[in-house]
N, C-alpha and C positions, 0 to 999 in steps of 0.2 A: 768348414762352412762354405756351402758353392751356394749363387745365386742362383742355377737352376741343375737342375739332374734331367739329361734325356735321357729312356729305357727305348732301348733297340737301335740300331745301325743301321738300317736302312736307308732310302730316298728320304722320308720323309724325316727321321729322327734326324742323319746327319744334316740335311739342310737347315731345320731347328738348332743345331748347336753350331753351324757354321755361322748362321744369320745372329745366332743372340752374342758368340762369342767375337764377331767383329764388330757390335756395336760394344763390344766392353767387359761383357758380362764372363765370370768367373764359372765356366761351364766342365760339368762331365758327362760324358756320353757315354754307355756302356751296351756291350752286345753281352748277347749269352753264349754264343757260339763261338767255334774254337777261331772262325776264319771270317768274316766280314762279308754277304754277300753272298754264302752257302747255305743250303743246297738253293738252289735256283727256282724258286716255284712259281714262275710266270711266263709267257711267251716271249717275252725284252722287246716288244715294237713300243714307240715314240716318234711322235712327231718333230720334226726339228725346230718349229717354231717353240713346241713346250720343253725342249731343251735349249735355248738360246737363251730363255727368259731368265736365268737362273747359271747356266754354268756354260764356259768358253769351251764349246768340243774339240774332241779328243779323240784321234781318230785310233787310240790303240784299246781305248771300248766300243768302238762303234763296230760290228760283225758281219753286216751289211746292211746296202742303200736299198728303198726299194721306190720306185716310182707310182703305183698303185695295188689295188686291191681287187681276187677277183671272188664273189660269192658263186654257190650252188647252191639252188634250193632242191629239193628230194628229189626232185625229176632227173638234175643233171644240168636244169636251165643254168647258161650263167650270167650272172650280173658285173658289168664291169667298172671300178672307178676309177679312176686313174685322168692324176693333176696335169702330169703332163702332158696334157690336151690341153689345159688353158696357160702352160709355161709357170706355173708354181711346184715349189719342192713339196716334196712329201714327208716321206720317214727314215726314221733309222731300226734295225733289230740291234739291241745292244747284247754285248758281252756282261751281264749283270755282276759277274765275279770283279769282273776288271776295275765296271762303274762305281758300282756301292763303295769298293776300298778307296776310289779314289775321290770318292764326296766325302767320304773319314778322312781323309787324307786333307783334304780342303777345312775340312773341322778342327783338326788337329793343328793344323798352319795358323791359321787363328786365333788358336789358345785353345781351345778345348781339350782335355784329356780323357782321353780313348781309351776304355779298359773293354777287351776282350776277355770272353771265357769268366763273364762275371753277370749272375742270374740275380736281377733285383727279386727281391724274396717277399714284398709290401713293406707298407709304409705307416705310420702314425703319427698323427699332428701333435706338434709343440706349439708355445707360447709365441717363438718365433719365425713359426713355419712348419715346416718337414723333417720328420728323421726316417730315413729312407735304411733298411736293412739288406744288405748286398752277401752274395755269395760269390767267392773267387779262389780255387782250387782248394777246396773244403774248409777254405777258412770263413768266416762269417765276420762281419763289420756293419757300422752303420754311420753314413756321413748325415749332417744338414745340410737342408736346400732352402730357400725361401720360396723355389716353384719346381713342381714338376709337370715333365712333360712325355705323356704315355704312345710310344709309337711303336709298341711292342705285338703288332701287329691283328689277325681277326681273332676274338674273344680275347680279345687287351686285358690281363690280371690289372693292370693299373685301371680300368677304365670300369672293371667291376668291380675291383675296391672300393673305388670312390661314387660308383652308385651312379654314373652317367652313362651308363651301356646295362644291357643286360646279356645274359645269354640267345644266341639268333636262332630263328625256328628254322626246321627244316626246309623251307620253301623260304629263307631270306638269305641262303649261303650256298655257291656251288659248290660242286665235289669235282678237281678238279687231277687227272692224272697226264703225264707229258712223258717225252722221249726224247732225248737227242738223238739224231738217225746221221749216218754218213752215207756215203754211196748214191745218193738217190738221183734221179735223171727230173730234175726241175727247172721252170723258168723263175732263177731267184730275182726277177725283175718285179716278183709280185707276192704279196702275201696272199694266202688262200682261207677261205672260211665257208666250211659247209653245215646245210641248216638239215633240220629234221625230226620231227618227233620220234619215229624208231630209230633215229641214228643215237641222236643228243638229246633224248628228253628234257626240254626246259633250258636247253643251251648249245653247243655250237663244237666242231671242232674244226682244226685248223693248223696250216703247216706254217710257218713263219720262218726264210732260207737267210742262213747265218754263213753263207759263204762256202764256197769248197766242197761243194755238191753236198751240205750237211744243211739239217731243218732242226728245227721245235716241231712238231708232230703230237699233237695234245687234243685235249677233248674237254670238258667243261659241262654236270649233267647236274639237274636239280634235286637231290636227293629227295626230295617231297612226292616226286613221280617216278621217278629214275626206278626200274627194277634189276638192275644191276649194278656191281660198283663201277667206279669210272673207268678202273683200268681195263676192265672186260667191255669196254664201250670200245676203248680207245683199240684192242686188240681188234675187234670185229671189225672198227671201221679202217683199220690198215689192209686186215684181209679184203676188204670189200673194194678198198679202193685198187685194189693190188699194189702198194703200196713194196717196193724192194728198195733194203739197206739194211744197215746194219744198224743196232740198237746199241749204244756208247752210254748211255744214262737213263734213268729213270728219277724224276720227281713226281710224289704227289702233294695236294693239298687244298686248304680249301679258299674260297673268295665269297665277302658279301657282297650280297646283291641286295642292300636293302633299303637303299635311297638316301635322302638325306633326315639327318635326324635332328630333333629339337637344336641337343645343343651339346657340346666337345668341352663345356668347362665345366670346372666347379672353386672354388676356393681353391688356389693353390695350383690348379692340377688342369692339363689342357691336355689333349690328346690330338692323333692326326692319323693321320695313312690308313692303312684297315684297322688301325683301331679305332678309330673315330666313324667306320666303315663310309672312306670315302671313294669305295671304287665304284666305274660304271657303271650302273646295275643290265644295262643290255653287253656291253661288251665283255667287261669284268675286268678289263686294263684300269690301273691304278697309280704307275704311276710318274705321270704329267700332275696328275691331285696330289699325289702325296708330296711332291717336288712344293706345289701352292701350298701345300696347308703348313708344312714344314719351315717355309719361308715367312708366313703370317705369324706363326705358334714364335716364331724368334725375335720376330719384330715386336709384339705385341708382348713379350716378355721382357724382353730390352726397356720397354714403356713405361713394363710395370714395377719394374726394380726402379727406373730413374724415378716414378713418384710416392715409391714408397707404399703400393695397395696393387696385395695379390686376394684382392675378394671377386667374387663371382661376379659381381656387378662389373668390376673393371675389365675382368678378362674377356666378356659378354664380346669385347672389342674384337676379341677374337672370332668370336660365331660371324660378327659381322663381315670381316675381312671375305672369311673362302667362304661363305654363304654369296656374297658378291660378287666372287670369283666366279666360283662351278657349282655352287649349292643347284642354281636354277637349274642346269643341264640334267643333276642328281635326280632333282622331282619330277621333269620331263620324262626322260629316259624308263624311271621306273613305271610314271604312265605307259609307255608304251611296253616295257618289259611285259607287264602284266597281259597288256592289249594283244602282244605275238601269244604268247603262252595258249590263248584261248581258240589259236587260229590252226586247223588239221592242216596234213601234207597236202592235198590237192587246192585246196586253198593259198598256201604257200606257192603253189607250182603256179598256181594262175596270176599271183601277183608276180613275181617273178616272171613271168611271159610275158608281163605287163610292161616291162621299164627294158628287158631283154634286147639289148644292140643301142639304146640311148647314151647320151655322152654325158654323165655325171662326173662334174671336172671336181669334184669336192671329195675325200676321205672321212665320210662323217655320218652319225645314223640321221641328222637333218638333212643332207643332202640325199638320203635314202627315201625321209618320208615323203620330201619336195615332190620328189619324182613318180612318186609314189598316187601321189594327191594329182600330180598335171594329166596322167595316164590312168585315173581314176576316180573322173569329178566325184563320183558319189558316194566317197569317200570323206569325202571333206566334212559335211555336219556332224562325222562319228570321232574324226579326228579334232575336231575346233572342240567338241562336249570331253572328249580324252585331256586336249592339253590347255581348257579354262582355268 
């Protein structure tokens, strides 16, 4: 009998068992995968302040520093951000193999027990909670929990079980494909992202430099428009950019984009990270969120075992928490996702012309729209009606 079961090792799962199991709580955390933190299906940029909130860094996952960011919009303009113009840190690209194991790792120090290579299979309610049914090298078992917590990432089996999610349409999820590349001749001072309707249909690609003349090299396209898969995106846009290195890995997969949702609980059952789909919906980075919601989902379980009520009403605590965390940035963001979406390439080039050599001392899409708005009063009534 455990007082909670996290599904998935991730950011946000193991933060959830790290946080519920140092307040006390009798936790398991299980991955499906052989290895904690594989295949790698994201770019690994974070900010260092949304890693400090949460865990003491560590500089043998951190891949590299970067001090700002530079965009292109379809022309070639480029947009510059970069903090250090105002003396504030920026980011880190993380090692995600490195990190993920070692926030298990922090879970585990805890008390939490960490089963790899073990597929939660669903679940079904008892008198005293949960009886969770697990698979772990073709053997089949089933523990008690009094809560579960679904971070089993986008289209969550946990999070459809339990009827808080459903499956996302094709315009609420990118399709995203990446490369690790070596060799390449880059300033790893900066992360790069470039915009485009024929580039990226509906999203963005971008190189993110991990050290040692090596990048993430990826693309991110909206299946809804996208007339091709990602990876042929991602292929054209290396050829285009003349992109030389060598190709060391391939990840694909996919990210929602679909804002914030009602609500992450039900009886029993809390979700988080893209299961809960709490990524970006313009950037598609996830997770600094999943790191919050992970931490709330533990706390708020901690709460709920001390009073003895795992009903929807009490776990609600939880909506509250990262709804007042990042929920707001969620329903922003996807305002404006929606608002670029509608916007062609020469349009894109002229806004971009627009803000082109200004010193945007912030890494953020508000410090994008800010600037956006000062370099284009008439702007402003379509954006004040977008983010009412």
């Amino acid at each position: 009998m455990f007082d909670l079961v996290v599904v998935g090792a991730g950011p946000a799962g193991s933060m959830a068992a790290k946080t519920s199991a140092e307040k006390g709580l009798n936790v398991l955390l299980v991955e499906k995968r052989q290895e904690i933190g594989t295949p790698v299906r994201c770019a690994e940029g974070i900010s260092k302040e949304s890693l400090r909130r949460f865990v003491e860094i560590d500089k043998k996952w951190i891949a590299s520093e970067v001090i700002g960011a530079k965009i292109y919009a379809p022309d070639g303009t480029e947009v510059v951000m970069a903090e250090e113009i105002a003396g504030n840190e920026v980011g880190f690209v993380l090692e995600r193999k490195i990190f993920d194991r070692h926030l298990a790792r922090l879970a585990a120090k805890a008390g939490a027990e960490v089963f790899v290579k073990t597929t939660a299979l669903g679940f079904e309610r008892t008198h005293n909670g949960l009886k969770v049914k697990l698979r772990r090298l073709g053997e089949e078992w089933e523990v008690e929990t009094k809560l579960l917590i679904g971070a089993d990432g986008v289209e969550s089996k946990i999070g459809r079980m339990a009827g808080i999610i459903k499956t996302l349409k094709m315009s609420e999820i990118e399709s995203c494909a990446q490369y690790l590349m070596t060799g390449l001749d880059i300033d790893e001072n900066y992360t790069y992202f470039y915009l485009g309707n024929e580039l990226a249909p509906g999203g963005y690609a971008w190189i993110f430099p991990k050290g040692d003349r090596s990048a993430n090299v990826g693309i991110g396209v909206l299946p809804s428009i996208a007339k091709m898969p990602a990876k042929c995106y991602l292929d054209r846009f290396i050829e285009k950019l003349g992109i030389k290195g060598k190709i060391v890995e391939f990840v694909a997969g996919a990210v929602p984009v679909y804002g914030e949702i009602e609500t992450a609980v039900t009886d029993n059952i809390m979700l988080c990270g893209d299961a809960a789909y709490h990524s970006d919906p313009i950037t598609g980075g996830g997770i600094a969120n999943a790191l919050s919601a992970g931490y709330h989902a533990g706390l708020v379980a901690s709460e709920a075992v001390a009073k003895n009520d795992f009903s929807v009403r009490f776990l609600r605590r939880y909506d509250e928490l990262w709804k007042a965390d990042f929920g707001g940035k969620l329903r922003r963001n996807k305002k404006l996702q929606e608002f670029f979406l509608k916007l062609d390439d020469p349009t894109l080039n002229s806004l971009a012309r627009s803000i082109a050599g200004k010193k945007i001392e912030e890494m953020s899409v508000q410090a994008i729209v800010v600037e956006l708005l000062r370099s284009n009063p008439s702007l402003i009534e379509l954006f004040k009606d977008l983010l009412s």
